[in-house]
ZAMI-963458 format. One record per residue: residue in one letter; chain; x, y, z of N, C-alpha, C in turn. Coordinates in Angstrom, 1 decimal, padded with zeros to 4 digits. Layout:
BEGIN
+------+-------+--------+--------+--------+--------+--------+--------+--------+--------+--------+
: resn : chain :    n_X :    n_Y :    n_Z :   ca_X :   ca_Y :   ca_Z :    c_X :    c_Y :    c_Z :
+------+-------+--------+--------+--------+--------+--------+--------+--------+--------+--------+
:    A :     A :      X :      Y :      Z :      X :      Y :      Z :      X :      Y :      Z :
...
+------+-------+--------+--------+--------+--------+--------+--------+--------+--------+--------+
//
This chain:
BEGIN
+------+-------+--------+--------+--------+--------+--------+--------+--------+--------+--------+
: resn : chain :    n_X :    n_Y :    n_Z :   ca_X :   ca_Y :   ca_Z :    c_X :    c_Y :    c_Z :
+------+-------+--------+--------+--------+--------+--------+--------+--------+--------+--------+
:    X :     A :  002.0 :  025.4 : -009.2 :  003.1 :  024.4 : -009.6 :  004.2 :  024.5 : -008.6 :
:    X :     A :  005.0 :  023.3 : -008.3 :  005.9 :  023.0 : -007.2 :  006.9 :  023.5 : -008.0 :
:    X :     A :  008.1 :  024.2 : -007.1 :  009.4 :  024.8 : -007.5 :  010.5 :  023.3 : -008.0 :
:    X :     A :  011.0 :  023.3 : -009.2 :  011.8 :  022.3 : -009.7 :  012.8 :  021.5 : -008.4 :
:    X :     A :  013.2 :  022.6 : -007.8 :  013.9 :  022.2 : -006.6 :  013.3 :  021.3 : -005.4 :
:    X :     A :  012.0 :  021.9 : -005.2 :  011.3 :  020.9 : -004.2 :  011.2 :  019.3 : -004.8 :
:    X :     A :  010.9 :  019.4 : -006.0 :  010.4 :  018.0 : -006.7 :  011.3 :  017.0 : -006.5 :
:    X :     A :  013.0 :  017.9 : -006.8 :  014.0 :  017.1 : -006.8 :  014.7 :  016.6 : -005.2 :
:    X :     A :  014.5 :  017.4 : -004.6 :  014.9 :  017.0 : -003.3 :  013.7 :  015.9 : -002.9 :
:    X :     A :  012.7 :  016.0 : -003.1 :  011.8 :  014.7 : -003.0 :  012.1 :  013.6 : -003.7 :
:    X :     A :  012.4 :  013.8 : -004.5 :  012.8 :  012.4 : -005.7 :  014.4 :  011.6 : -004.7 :
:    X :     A :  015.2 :  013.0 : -004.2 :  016.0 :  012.4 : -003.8 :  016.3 :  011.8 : -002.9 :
:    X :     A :  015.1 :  012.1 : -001.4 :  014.5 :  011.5 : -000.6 :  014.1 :  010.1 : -000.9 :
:    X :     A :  013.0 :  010.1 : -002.1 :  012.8 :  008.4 : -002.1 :  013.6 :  007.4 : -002.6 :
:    X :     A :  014.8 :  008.1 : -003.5 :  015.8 :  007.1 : -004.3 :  016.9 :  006.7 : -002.4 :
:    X :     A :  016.9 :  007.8 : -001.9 :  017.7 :  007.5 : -000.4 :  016.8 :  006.4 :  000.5 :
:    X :     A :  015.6 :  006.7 :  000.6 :  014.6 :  005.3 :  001.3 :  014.8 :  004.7 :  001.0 :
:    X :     A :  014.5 :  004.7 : -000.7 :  014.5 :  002.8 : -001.6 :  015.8 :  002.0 : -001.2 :
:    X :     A :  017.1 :  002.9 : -001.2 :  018.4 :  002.1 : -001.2 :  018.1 :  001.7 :  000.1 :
:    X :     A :  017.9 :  002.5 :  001.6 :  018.1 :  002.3 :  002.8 :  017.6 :  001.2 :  003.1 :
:    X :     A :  016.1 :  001.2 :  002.6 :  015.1 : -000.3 :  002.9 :  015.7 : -001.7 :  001.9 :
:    X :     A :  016.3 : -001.7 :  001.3 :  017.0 : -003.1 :  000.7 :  017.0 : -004.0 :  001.3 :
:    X :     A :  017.6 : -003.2 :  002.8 :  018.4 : -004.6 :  003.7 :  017.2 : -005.2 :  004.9 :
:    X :     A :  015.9 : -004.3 :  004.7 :  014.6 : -004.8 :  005.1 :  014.3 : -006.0 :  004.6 :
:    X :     A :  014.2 : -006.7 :  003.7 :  013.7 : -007.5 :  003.1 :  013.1 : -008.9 :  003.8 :
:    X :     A :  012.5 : -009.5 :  004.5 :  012.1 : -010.3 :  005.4 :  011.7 : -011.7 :  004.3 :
:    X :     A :  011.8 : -012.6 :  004.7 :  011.6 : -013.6 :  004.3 :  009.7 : -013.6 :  003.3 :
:    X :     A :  009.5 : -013.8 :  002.4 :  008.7 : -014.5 :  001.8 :  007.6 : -015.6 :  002.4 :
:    X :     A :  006.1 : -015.7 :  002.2 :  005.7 : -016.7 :  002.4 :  005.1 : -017.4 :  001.2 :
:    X :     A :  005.6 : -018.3 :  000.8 :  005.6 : -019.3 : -000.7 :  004.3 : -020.3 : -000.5 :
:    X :     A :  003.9 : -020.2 :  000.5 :  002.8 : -021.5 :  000.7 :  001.3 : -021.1 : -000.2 :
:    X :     A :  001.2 : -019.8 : -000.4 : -000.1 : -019.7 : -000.6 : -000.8 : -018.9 : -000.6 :
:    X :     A : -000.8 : -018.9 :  001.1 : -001.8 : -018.4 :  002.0 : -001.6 : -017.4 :  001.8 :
:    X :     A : -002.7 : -016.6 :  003.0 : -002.9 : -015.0 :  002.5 : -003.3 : -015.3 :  004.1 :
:    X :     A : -002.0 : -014.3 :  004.8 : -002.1 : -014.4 :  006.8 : -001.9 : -012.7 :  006.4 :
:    X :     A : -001.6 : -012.1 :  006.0 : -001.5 : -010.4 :  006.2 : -001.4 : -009.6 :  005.4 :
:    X :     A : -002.1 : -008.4 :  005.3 : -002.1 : -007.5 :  003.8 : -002.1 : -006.2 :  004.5 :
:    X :     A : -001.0 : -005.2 :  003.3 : -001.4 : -003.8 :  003.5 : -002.2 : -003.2 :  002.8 :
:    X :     A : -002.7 : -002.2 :  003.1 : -003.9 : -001.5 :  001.9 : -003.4 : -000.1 :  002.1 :
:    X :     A : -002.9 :  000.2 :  000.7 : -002.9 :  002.2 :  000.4 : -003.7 :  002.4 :  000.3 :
:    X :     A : -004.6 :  003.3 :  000.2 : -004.9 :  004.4 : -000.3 : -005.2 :  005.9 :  000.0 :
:    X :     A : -006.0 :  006.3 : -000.9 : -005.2 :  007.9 : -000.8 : -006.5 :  009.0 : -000.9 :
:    X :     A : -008.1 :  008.2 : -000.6 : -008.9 :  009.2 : -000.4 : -009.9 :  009.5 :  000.6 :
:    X :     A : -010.4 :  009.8 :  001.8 : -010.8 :  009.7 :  003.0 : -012.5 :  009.4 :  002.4 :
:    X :     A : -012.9 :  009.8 :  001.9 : -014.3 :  009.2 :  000.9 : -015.0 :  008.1 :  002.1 :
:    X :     A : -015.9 :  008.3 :  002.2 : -016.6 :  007.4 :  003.1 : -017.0 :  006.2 :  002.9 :
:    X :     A : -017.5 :  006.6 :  001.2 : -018.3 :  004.7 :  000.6 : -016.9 :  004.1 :  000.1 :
:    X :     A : -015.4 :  004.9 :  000.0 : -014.2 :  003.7 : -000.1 : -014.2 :  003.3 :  000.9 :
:    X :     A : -013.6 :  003.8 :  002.1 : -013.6 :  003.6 :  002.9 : -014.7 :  002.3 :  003.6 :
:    X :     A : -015.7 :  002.4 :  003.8 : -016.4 :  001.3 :  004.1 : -016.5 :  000.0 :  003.4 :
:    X :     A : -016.1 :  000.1 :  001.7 : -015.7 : -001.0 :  000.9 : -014.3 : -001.9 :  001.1 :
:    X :     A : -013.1 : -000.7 :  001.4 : -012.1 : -001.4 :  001.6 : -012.0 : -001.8 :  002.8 :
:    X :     A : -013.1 : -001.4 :  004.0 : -012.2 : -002.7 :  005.3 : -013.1 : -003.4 :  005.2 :
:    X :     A : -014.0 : -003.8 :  004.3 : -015.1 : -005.0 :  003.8 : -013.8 : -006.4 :  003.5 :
:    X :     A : -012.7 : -005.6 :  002.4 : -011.9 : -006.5 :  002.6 : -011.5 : -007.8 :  003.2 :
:    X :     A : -011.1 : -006.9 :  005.0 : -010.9 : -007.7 :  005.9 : -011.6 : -009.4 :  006.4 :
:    X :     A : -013.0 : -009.1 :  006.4 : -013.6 : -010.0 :  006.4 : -013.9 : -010.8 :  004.8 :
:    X :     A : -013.6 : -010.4 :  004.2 : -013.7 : -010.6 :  002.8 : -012.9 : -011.9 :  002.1 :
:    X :     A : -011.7 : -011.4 :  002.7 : -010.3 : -012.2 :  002.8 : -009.9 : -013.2 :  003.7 :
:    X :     A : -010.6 : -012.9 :  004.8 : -010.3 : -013.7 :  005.7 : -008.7 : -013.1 :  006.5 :
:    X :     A : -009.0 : -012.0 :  006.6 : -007.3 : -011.8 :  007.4 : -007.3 : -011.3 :  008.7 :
:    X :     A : -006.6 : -011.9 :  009.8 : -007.4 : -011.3 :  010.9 : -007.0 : -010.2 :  011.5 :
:    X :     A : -007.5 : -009.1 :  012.2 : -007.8 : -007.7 :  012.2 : -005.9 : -007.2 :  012.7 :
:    X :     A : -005.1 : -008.1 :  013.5 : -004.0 : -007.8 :  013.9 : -002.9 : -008.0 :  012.2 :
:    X :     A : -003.6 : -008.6 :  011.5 : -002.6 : -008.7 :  009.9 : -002.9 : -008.2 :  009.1 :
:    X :     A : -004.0 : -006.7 :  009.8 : -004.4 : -006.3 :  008.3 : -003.9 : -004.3 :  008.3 :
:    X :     A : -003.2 : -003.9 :  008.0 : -003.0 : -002.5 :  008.2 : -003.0 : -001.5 :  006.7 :
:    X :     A : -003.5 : -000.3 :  007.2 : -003.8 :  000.6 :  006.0 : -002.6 :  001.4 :  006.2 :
:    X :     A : -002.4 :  002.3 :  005.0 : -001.6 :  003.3 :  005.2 : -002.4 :  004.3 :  004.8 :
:    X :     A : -002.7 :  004.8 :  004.9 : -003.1 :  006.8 :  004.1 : -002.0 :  007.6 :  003.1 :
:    X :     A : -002.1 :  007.3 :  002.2 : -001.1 :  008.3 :  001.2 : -001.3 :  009.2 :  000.6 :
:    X :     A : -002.5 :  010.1 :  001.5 : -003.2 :  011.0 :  000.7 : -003.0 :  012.3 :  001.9 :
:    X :     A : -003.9 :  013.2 :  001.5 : -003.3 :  014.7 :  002.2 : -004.5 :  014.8 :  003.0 :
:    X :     A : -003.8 :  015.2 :  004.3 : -005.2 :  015.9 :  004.9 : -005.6 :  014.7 :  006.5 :
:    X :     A : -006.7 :  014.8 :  006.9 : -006.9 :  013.7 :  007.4 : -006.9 :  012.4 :  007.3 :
:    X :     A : -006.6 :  011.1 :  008.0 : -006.6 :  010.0 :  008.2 : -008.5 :  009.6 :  007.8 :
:    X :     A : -008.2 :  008.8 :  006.7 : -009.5 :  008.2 :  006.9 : -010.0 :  007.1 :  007.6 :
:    X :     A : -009.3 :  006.0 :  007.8 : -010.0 :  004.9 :  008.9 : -009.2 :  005.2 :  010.1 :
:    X :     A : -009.7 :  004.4 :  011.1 : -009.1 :  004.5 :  012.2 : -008.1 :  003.6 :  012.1 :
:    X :     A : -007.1 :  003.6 :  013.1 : -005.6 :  002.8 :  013.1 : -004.8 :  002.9 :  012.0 :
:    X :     A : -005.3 :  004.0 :  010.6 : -004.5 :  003.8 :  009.7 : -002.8 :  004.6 :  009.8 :
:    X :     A : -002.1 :  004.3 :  009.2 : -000.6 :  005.3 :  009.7 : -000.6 :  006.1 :  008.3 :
:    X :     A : -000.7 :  007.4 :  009.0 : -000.3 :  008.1 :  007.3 :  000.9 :  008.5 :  007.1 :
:    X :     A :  001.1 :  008.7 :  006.0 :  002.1 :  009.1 :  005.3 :  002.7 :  010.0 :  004.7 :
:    X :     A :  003.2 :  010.9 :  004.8 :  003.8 :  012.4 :  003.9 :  004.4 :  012.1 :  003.3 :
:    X :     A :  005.5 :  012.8 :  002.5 :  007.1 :  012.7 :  002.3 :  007.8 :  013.1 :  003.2 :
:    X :     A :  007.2 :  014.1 :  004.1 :  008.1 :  014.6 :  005.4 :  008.3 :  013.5 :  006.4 :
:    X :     A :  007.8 :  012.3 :  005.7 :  008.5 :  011.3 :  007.1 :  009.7 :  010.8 :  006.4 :
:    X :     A :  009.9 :  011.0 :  005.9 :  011.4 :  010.6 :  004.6 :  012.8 :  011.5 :  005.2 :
:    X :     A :  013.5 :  011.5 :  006.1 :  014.6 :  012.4 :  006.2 :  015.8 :  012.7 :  005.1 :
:    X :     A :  016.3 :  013.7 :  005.0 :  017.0 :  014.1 :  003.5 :  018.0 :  013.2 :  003.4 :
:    X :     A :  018.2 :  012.1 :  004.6 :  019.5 :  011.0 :  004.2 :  018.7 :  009.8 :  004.1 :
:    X :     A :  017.7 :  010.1 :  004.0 :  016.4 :  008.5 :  003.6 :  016.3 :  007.6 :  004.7 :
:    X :     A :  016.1 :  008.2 :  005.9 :  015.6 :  007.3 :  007.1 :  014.2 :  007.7 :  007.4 :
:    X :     A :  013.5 :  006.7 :  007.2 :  012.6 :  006.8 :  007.9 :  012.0 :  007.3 :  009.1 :
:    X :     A :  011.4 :  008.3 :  009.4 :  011.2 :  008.8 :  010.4 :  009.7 :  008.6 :  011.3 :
:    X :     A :  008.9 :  008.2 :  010.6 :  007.6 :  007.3 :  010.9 :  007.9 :  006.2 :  011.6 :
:    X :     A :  007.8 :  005.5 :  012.7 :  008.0 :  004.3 :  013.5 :  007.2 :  003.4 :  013.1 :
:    X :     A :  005.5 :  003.9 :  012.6 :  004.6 :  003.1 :  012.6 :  004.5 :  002.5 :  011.2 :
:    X :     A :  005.1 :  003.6 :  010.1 :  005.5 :  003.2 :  009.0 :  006.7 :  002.0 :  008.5 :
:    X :     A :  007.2 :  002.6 :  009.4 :  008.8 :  001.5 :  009.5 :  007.8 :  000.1 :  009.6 :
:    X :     A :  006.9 : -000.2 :  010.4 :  006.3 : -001.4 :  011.4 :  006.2 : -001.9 :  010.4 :
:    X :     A :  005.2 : -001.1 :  009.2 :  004.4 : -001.7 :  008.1 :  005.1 : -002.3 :  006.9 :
:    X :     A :  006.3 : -001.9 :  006.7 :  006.7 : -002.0 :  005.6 :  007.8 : -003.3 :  006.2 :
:    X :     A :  008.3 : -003.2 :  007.5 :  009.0 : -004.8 :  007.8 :  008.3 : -005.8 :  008.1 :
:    X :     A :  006.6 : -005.6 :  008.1 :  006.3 : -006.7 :  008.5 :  006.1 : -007.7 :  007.3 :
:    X :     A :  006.7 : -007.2 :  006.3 :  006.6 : -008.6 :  004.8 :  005.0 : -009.1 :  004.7 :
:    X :     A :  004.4 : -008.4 :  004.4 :  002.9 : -008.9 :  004.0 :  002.4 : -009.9 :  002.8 :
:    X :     A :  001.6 : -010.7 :  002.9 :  001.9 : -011.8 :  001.8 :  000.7 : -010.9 :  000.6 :
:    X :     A :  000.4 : -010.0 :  001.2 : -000.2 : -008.8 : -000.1 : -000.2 : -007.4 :  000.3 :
:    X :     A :  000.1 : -006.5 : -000.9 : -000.1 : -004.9 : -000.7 : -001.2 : -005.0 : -001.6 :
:    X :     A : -002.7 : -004.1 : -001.4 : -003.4 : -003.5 : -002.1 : -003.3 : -002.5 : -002.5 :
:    X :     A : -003.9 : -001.8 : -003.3 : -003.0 :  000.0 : -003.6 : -004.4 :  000.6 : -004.0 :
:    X :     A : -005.3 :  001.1 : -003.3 : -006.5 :  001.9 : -004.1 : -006.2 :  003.2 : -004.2 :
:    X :     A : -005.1 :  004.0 : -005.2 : -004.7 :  005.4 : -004.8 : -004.9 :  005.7 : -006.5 :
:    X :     A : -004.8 :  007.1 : -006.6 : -004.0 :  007.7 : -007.8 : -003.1 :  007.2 : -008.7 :
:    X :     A : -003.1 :  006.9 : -009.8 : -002.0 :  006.3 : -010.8 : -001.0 :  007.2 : -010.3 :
:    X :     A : -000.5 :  008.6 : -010.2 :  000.9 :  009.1 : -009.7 :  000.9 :  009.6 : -008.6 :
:    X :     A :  000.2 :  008.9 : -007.5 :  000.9 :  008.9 : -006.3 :  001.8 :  008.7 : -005.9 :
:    X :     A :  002.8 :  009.9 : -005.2 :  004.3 :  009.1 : -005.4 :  004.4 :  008.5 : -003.9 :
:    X :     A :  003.6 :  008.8 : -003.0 :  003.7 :  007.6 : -001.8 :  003.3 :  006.7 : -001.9 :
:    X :     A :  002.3 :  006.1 : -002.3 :  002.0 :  004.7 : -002.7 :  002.9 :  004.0 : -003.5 :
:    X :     A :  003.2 :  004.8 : -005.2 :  004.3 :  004.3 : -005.7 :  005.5 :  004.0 : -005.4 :
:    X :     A :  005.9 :  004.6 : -003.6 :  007.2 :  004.4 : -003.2 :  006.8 :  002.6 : -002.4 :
:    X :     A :  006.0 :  003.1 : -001.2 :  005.3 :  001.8 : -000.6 :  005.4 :  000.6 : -001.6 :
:    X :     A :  004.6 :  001.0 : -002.8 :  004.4 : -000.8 : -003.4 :  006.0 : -001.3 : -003.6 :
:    X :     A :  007.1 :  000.0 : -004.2 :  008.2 : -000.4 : -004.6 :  008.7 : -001.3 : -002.9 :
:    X :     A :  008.9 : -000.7 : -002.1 :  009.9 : -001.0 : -001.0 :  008.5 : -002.0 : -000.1 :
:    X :     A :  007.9 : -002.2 : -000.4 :  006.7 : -003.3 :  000.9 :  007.2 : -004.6 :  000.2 :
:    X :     A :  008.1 : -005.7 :  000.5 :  008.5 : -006.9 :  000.0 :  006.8 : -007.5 :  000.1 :
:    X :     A :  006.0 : -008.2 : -001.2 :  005.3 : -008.8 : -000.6 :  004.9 : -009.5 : -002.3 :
:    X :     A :  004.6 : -011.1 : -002.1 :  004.5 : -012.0 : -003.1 :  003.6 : -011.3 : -004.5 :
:    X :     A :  002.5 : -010.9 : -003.7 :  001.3 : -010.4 : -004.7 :  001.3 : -009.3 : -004.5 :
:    X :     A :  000.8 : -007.9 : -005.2 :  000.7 : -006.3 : -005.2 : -000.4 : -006.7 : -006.3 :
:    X :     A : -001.7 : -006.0 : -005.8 : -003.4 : -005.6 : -006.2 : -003.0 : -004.3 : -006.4 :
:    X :     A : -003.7 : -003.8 : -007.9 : -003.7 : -002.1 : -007.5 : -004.9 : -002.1 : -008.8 :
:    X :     A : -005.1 : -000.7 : -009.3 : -006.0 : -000.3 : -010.2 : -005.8 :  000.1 : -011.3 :
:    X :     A : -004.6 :  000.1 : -011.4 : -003.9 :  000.2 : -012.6 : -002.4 : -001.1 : -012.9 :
:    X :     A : -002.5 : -001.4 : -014.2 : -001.6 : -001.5 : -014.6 : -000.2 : -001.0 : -014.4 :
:    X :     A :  000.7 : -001.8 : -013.7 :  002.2 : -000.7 : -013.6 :  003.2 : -001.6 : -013.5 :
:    X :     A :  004.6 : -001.3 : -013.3 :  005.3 : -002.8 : -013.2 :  005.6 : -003.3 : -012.0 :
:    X :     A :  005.6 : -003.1 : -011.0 :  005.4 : -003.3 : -009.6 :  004.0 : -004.3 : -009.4 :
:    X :     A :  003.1 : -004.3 : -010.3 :  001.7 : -004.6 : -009.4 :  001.3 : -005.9 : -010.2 :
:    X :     A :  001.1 : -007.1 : -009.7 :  000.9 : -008.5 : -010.3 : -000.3 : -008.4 : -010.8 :
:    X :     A : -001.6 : -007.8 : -010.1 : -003.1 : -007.8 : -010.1 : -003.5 : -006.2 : -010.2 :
:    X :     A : -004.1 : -006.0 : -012.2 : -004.4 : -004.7 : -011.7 : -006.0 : -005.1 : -012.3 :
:    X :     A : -006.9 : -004.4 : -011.6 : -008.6 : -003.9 : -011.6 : -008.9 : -002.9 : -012.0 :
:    X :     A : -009.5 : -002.4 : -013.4 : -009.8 : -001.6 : -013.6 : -011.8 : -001.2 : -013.5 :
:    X :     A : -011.4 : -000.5 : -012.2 : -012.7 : -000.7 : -011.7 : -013.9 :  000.6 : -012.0 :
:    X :     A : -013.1 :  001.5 : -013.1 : -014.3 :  002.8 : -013.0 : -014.9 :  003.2 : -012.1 :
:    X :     A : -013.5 :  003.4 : -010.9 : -013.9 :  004.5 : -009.7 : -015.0 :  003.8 : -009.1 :
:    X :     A : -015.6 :  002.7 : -008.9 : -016.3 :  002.1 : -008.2 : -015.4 :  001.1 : -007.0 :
:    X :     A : -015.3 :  001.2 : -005.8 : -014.9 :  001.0 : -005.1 : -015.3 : -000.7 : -004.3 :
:    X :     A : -016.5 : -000.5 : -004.5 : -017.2 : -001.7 : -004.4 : -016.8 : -002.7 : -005.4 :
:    X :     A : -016.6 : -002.3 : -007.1 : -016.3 : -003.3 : -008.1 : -014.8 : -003.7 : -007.9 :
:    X :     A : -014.3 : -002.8 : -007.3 : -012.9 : -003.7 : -006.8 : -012.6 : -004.7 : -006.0 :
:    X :     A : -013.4 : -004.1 : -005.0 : -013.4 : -005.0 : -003.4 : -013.8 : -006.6 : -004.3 :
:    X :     A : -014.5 : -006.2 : -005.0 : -015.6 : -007.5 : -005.6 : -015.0 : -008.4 : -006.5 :
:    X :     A : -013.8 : -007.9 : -007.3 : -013.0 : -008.6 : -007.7 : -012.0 : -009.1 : -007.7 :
:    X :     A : -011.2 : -008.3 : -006.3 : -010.1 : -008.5 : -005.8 : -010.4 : -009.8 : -005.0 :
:    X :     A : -011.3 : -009.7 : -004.0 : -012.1 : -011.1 : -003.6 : -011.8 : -011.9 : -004.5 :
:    X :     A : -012.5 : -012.1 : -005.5 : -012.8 : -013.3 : -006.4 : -011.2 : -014.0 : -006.9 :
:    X :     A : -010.6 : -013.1 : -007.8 : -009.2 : -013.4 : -007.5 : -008.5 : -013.8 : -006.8 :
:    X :     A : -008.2 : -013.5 : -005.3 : -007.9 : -014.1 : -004.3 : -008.2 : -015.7 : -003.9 :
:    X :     A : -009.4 : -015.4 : -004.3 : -010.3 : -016.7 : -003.7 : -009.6 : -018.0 : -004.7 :
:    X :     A : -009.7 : -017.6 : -005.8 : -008.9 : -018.3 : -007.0 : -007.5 : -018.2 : -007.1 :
:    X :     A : -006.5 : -017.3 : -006.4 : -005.1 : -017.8 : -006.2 : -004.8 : -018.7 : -004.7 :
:    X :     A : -005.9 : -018.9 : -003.8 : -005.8 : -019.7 : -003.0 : -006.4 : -020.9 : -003.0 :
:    X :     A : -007.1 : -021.1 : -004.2 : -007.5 : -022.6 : -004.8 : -008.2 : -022.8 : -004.0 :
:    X :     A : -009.7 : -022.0 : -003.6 : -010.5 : -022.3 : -003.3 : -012.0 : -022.5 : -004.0 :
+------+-------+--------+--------+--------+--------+--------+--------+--------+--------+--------+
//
């Protein structure tokens, strides 16, 4: 079990991000379309992993609009993904990740979230990533589209598609 003190200087850390990133907020794209998405998730798993950048071509987003984050411990699971700690959080809430910073200003017209219901790096991401639509797997108040997919990885990909396909009125 984490020492009460660790927990709270973490908590304090992301309430210091969330305020800092406010003034991030980039314009909105209202048209529709779907030109760039982020994807959390949080388990290096091989058959996720090969379902979620199925995505990419899935959706039609092209490979320069599509970025992952890692909010899980340990190794990077795809390539080019930017992970994430809480140690990139400084105790006055700057961001200390560059590549993270990249992700979260580039206003994506979707966040995906395939992580843990109490992940608190993903739950900080969806809060502070400005973006029209938020996909995740649960129910929460942050997330427009949730999939409950019984840990099948593939049943998500497969419905998230279909959804999509149907908020782009295709």
């Amino acid at each position: 079990m984490r020492p009460k003190r660790t927990v709270l200087l973490e908590s304090y850390k992301l309430y210091l991000a969330k305020k800092r990133l406010k003034a991030f907020t980039p314009g909105k794209n209202a048209s529709g379309e779907l030109k760039s998405l982020v994807l959390l998730y949080d388990s290096p798993d091989e058959r996720l992993i090969k379902n979620l950048e199925s995505l990419k071509s899935g959706i039609g987003v092209p490979e320069e609009a599509f970025h992952s984050v890692f909010c899980g411990s340990g190794n990077k699971g795809m390539k080019d993904s930017v992970g994430f700690q809480l140690k990139d959080i400084a105790y006055t809430g700057r961001i200390k990740n560059q590549a993270l910073m990249e992700v979260i200003q580039s206003g994506p017209d979707l966040v995906i979230s395939y992580t843990e219901k109490n992940n608190r790096r993903a739950l900080f991401l969806r809060e502070v990533i400005p973006a029209p639509v938020k996909a995740g797997r649960f129910e929460e108040k942050e997330v427009n589209l949730s999939i409950n997919d019984g840990k099948e990885p593939g049943v998500f990909t497969e419905e998230l598609i279909k959804y999509l396909k149907i908020l782009k009125g295709e």
